[in-house]
SESEVEX-331834 format. One record per residue (C-alpha): residue in one letter; z, y, x. Coordinates in nm, 2 decimals. Layout:
N
NODE  aa      zz      yy      xx
NODE   a       Z       Y       X
...
This chain:
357
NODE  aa      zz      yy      xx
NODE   x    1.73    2.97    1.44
NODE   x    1.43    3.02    1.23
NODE   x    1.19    2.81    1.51
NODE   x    1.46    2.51    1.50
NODE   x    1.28    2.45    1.10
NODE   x    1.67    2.41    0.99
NODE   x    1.52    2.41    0.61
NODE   x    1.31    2.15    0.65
NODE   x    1.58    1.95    0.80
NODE   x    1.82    2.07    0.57
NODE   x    1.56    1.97    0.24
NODE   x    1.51    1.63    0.40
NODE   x    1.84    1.52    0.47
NODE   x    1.99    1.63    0.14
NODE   x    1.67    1.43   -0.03
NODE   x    1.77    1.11    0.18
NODE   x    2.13    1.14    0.04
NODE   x    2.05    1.21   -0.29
NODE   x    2.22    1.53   -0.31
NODE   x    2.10    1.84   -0.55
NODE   x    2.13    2.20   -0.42
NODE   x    2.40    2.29   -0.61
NODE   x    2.64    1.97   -0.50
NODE   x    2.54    2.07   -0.14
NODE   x    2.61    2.43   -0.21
NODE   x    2.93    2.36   -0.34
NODE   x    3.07    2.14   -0.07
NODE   x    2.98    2.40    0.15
NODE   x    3.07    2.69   -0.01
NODE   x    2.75    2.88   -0.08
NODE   x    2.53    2.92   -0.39
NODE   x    2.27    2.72   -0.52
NODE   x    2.02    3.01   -0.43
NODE   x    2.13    3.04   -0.08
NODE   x    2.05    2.65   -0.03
NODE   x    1.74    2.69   -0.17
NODE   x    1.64    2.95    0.04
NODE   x    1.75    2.79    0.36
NODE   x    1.53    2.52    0.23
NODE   x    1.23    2.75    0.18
NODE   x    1.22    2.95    0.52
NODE   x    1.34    3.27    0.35
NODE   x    1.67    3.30    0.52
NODE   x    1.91    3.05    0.74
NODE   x    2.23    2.97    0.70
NODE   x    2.56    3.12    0.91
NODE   x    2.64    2.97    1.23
NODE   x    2.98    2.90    1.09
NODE   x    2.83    2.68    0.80
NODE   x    2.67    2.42    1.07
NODE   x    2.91    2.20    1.14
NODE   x    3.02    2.20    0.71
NODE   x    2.68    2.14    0.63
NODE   x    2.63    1.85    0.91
NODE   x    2.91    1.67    0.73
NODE   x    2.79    1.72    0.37
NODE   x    2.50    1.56    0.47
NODE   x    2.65    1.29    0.69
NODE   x    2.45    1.36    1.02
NODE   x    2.53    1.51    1.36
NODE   x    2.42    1.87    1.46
NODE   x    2.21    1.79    1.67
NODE   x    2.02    1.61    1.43
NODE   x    2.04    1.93    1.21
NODE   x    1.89    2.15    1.47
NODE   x    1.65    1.92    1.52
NODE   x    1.70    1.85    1.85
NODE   x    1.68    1.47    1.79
NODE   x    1.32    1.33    1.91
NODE   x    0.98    1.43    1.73
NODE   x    0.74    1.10    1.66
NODE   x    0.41    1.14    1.68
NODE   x    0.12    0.97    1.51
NODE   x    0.03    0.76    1.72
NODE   x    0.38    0.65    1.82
NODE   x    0.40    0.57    1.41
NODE   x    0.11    0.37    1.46
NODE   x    0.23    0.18    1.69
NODE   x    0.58    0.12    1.53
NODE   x    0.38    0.02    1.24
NODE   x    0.21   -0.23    1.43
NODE   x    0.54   -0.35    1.56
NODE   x    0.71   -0.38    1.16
NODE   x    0.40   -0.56    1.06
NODE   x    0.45   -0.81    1.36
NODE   x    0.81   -0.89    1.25
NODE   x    0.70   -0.92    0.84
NODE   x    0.51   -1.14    0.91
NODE   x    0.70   -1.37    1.20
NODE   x    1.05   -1.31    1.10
NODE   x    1.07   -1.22    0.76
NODE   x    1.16   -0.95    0.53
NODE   x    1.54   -0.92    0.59
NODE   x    1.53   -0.86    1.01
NODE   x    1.16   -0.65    0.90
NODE   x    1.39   -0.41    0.70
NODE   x    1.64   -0.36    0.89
NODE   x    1.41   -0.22    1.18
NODE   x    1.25   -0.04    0.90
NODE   x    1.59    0.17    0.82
NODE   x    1.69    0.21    1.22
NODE   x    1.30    0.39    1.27
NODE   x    1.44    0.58    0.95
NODE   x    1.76    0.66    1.08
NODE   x    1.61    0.78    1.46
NODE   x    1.36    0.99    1.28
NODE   x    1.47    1.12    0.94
NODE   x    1.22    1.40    0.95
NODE   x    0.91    1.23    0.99
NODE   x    0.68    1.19    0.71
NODE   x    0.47    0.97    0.83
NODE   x    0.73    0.74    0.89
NODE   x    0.83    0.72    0.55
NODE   x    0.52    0.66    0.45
NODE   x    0.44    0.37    0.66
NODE   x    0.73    0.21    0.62
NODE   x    0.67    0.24    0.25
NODE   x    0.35    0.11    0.22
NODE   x    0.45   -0.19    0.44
NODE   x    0.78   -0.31    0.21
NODE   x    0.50   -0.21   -0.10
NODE   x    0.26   -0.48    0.12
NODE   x    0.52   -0.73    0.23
NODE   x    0.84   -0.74   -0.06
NODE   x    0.72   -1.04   -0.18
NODE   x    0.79   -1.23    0.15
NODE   x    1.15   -1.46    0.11
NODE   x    1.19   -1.30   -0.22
NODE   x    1.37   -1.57   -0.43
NODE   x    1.32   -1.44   -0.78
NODE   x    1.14   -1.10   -0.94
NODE   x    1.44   -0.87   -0.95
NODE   x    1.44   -0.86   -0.58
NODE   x    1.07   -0.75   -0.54
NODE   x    1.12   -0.55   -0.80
NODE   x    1.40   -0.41   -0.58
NODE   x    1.21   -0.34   -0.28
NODE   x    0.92   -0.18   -0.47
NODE   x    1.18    0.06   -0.60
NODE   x    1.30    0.12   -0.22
NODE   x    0.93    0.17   -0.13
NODE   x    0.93    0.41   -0.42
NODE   x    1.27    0.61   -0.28
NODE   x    1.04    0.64    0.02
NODE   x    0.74    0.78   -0.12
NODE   x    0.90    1.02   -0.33
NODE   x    1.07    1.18   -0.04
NODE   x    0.77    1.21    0.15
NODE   x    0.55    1.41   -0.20
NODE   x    0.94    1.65   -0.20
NODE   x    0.87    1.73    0.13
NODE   x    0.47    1.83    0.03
NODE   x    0.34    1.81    0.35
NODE   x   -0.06    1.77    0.21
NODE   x   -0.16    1.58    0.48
NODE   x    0.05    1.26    0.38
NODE   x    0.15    1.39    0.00
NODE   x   -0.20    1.26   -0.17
NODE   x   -0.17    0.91   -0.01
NODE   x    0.19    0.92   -0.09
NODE   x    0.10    0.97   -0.47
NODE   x   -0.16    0.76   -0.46
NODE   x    0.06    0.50   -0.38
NODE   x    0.30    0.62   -0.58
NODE   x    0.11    0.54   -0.88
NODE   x    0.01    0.22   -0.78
NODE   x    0.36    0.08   -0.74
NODE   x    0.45    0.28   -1.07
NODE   x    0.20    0.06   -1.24
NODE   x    0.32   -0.23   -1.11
NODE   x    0.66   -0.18   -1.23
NODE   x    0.52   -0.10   -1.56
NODE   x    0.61    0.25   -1.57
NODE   x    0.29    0.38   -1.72
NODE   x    0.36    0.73   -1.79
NODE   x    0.52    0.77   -1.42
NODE   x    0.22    0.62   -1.27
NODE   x    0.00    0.84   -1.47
NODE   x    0.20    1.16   -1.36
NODE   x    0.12    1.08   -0.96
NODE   x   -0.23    1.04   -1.06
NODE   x   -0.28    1.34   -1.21
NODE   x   -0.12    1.50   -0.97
NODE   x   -0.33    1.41   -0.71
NODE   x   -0.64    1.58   -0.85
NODE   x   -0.76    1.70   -1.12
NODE   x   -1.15    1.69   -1.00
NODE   x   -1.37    1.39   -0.94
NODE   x   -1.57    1.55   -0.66
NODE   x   -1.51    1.36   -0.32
NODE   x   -1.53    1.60   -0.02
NODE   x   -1.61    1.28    0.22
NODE   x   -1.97    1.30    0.12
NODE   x   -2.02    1.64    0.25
NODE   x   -1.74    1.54    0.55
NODE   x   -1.97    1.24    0.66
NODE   x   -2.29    1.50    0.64
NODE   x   -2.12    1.71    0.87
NODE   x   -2.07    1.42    1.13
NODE   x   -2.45    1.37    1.13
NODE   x   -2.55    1.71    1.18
NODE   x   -2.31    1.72    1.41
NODE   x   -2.43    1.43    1.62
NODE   x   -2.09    1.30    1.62
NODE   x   -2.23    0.91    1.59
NODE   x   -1.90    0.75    1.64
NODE   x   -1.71    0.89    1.41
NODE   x   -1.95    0.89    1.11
NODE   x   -2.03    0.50    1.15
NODE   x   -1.63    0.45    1.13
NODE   x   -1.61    0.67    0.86
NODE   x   -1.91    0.62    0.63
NODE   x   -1.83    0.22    0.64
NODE   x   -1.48    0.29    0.55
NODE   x   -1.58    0.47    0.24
NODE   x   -1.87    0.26    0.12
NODE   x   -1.63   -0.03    0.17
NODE   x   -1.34    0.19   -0.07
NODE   x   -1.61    0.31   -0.33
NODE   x   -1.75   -0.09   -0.33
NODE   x   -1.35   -0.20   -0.40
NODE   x   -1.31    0.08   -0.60
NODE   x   -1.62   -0.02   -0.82
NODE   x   -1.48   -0.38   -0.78
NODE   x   -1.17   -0.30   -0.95
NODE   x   -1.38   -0.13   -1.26
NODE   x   -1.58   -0.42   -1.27
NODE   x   -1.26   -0.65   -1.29
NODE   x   -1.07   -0.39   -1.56
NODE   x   -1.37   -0.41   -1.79
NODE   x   -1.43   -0.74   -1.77
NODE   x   -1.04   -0.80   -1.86
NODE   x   -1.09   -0.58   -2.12
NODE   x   -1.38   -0.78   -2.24
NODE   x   -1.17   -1.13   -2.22
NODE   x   -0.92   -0.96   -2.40
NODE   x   -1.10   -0.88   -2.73
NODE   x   -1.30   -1.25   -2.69
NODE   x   -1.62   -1.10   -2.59
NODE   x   -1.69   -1.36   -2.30
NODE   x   -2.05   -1.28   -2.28
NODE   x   -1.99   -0.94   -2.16
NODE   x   -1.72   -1.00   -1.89
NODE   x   -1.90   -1.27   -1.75
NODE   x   -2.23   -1.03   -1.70
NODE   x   -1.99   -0.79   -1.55
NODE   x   -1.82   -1.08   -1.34
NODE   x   -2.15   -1.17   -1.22
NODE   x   -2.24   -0.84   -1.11
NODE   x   -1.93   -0.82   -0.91
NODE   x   -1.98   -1.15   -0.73
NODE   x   -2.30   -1.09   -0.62
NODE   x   -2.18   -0.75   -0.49
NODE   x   -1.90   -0.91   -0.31
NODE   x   -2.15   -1.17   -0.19
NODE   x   -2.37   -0.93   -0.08
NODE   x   -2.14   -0.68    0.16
NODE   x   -1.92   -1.01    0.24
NODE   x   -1.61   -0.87    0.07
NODE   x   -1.38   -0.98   -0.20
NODE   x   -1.21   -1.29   -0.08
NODE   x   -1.40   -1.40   -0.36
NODE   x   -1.20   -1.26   -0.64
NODE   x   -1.51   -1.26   -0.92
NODE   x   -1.53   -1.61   -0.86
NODE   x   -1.17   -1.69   -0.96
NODE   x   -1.18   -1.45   -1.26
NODE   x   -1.50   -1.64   -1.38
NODE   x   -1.30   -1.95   -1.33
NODE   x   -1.04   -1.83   -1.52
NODE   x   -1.29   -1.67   -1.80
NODE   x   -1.44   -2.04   -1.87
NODE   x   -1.12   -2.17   -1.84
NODE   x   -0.98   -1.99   -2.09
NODE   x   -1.28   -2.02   -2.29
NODE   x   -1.27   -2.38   -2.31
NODE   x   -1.53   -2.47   -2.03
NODE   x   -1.33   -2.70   -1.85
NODE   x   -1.61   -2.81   -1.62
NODE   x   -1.77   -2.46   -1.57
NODE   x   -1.44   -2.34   -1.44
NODE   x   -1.39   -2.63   -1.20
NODE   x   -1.72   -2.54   -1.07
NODE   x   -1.62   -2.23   -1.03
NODE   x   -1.29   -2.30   -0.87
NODE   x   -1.44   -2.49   -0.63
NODE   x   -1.68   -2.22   -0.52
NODE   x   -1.33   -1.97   -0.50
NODE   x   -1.23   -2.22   -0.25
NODE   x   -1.51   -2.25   -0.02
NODE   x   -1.55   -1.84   -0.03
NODE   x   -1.24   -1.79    0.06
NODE   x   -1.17   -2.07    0.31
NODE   x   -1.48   -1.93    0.52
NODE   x   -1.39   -1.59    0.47
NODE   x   -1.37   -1.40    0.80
NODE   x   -1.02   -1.23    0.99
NODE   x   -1.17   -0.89    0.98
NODE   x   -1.53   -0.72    0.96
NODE   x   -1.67   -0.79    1.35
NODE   x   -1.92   -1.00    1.22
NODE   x   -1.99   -0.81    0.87
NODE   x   -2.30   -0.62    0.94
NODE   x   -2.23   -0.32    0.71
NODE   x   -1.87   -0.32    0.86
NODE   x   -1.85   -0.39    1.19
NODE   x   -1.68   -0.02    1.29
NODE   x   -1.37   -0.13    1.06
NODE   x   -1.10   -0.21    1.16
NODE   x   -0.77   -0.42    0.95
NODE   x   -0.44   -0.29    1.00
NODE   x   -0.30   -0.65    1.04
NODE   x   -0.44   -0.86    1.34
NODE   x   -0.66   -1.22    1.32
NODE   x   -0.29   -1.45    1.38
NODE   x   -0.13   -1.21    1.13
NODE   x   -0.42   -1.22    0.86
NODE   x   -0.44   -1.63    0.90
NODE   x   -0.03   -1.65    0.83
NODE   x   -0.12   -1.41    0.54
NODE   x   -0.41   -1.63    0.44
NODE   x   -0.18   -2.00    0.45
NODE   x    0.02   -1.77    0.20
NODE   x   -0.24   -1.70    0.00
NODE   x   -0.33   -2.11    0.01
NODE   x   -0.03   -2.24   -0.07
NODE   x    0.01   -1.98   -0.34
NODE   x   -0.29   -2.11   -0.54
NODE   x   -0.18   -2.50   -0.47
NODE   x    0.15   -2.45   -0.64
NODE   x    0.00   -2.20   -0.92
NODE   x   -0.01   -2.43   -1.21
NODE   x   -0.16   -2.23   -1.48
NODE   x   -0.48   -2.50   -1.50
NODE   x   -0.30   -2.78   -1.39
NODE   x   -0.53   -2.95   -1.66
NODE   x   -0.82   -2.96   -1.48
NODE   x   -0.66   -3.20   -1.22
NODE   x   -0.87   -3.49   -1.27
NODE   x   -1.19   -3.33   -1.22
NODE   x   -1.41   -3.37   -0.92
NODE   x   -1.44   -3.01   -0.82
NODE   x   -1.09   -2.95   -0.90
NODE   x   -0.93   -3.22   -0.72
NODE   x   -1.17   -3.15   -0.44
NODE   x   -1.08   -2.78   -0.42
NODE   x   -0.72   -2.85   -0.42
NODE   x   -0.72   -3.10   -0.12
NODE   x   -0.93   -2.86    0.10
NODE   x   -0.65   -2.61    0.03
NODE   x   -0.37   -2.85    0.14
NODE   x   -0.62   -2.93    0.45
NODE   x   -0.67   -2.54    0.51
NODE   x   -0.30   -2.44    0.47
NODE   x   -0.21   -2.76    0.74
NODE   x   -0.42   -2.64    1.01
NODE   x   -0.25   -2.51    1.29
């Protein structure tokens, strides 16, 4: 019984239903300490306490011998890449339920979990009518993740906290978010330096152009996101001299690699708005506009990124992208700078933009 991985099974299913060890152990008749050993590899339960444990748990036997199907990776991949498809064309609603009958077929995988996580994380706002129902989903994502670190399998567990953290934040749960992250690691050395050297000594030219543009485009985002902290920080105690140097900076970096979506340039709108600079920030706006109405689908025709690849396709990215348009039409935080040429301008190629078939 030991090669069937019953613990595993066991540990996942009881973390799916919520159940502690000791409520398990009690509705099957054991100890705590026997559960947690079954769970642990160090001993497997008595043939006679299948079929009680395969109703505490609400699943088949089958399922508890893991005889259902295994998933692999690339089958993940491509259910991903199927979930995204529906997100995006059909909504959230008909998007989740596929999400939970993947989850259902395949309760043990890991992977799963943590796509399907990190999609509802990447899509909850779609048909959401008010905030306690993103808020909702983001806990589900959450549920998700959580089960997937309990597990600790390391290859998925990091990402798992990482977004973890993320959504924590989100949700304002500071010391929870803080938790994950320190969890993660407690170093700031980044083995994908030496990994990437090891791909050119290795002549292995493919690989290390995918992977050496994929982290040069994270470290550029990650820098990014300091940039944009600081400079908030900097807005925040009045000193507008210093976040716009730093918002400067970061536009001509995202200028530079082409990345962004032009992000700087709406902070800096916002900075002179907020300052009082009603015509700085139009001008600014404007700019915002233009960036990100020629902004491209993906990286084929960025020349430091053109071995990376978007997990969403060019028709999904431009029904994200309408989103994004109509999004900043009907945001109406400096509505008083209607009126103004670059404004008014900026606004109507938006309408134009989020018209076009």
């Amino acid at each position: 019984m030991n090669d069937l991985n019953i613990g595993k099974t066991i540990l996942t299913l009881r973390k799916d239903k919520n159940i502690t060890q000791e409520q398990l152990a009690n509705m099957v008749g054991v100890s705590a300490g026997a559960v947690s050993k079954w769970e642990t590899g160090n001993s497997t339960p008595d043939i006679s306490l299948l079929s009680p444990i395969a109703r505490a748990l609400d699943t088949s036997l089958d399922i508890l011998l893991s005889f259902q199907k295994e998933i692999s990776e690339k089958e993940v991949n491509e259910i991903k890449e199927q979930l995204t498809n529906i997100f995006l064309h059909k909504g959230y609603d008909k998007a989740d339920k596929e999400c939970r009958r993947y989850l259902k077929e395949y309760p043990n995988s890991s992977y799963l979990k943590l796509c399907i996580a990190t999609l509802i994380q990447m899509y909850g706002m779609i048909d959401a009518k008010d905030e306690n129902i993103s808020k909702g989903r983001l806990k589900y994502s959450l549920e998700l993740l959580y089960k997937v670190v309990d597990i600790n399998e390391p290859k998925y567990r990091t990402s798992a906290l990482f977004a973890i953290a993320n959504i924590e934040m989100m949700l304002e749960n500071f010391e929870e978010s803080e938790k994950a992250i320190k969890e993660i690691s407690n170093s700031f050395i980044d083995p994908m330096v030496l990994y990437v050297s090891i791909l050119e000594k290795q002549g292995r030219g493919e690989e290390l152009f995918i992977t050496a543009e994929s982290m040069l485009l994270q470290y550029l985002n990650q820098s990014g996101a300091m940039m944009s902290i600081l400079a908030r920080r900097y807005k925040e105690d009045k000193k507008y001299k210093e976040a716009e140097r730093f918002l400067m900076t970061l536009n001509s970096i995202q200028e530079s690699f082409q990345i962004g979506m032009g992000s700087a340039l709406y902070s800096l709108s916002r900075l002179y708005y907020e300052n009082g600079d009603k015509s700085m920030a139009s001008k600014y706006f404007k700019t915002y506009v233009d960036r990100i109405i020629n902004f491209g689908y993906d990286y084929s025709e960025n020349p430091y990124f053109q071995h990376v690849k978007l997990q969403v396709g060019n028709e999904g990215q431009k029904i994200i992208r309408k989103r994004m348009f109509t999004e900043i039409i009907e945001n109406d935080t400096m509505n008083d700078l209607k009126g103004i040429k670059d404004y008014d301008e900026a606004l109507e190629t938006l309408r134009n933009a989020s018209l076009e078939s």
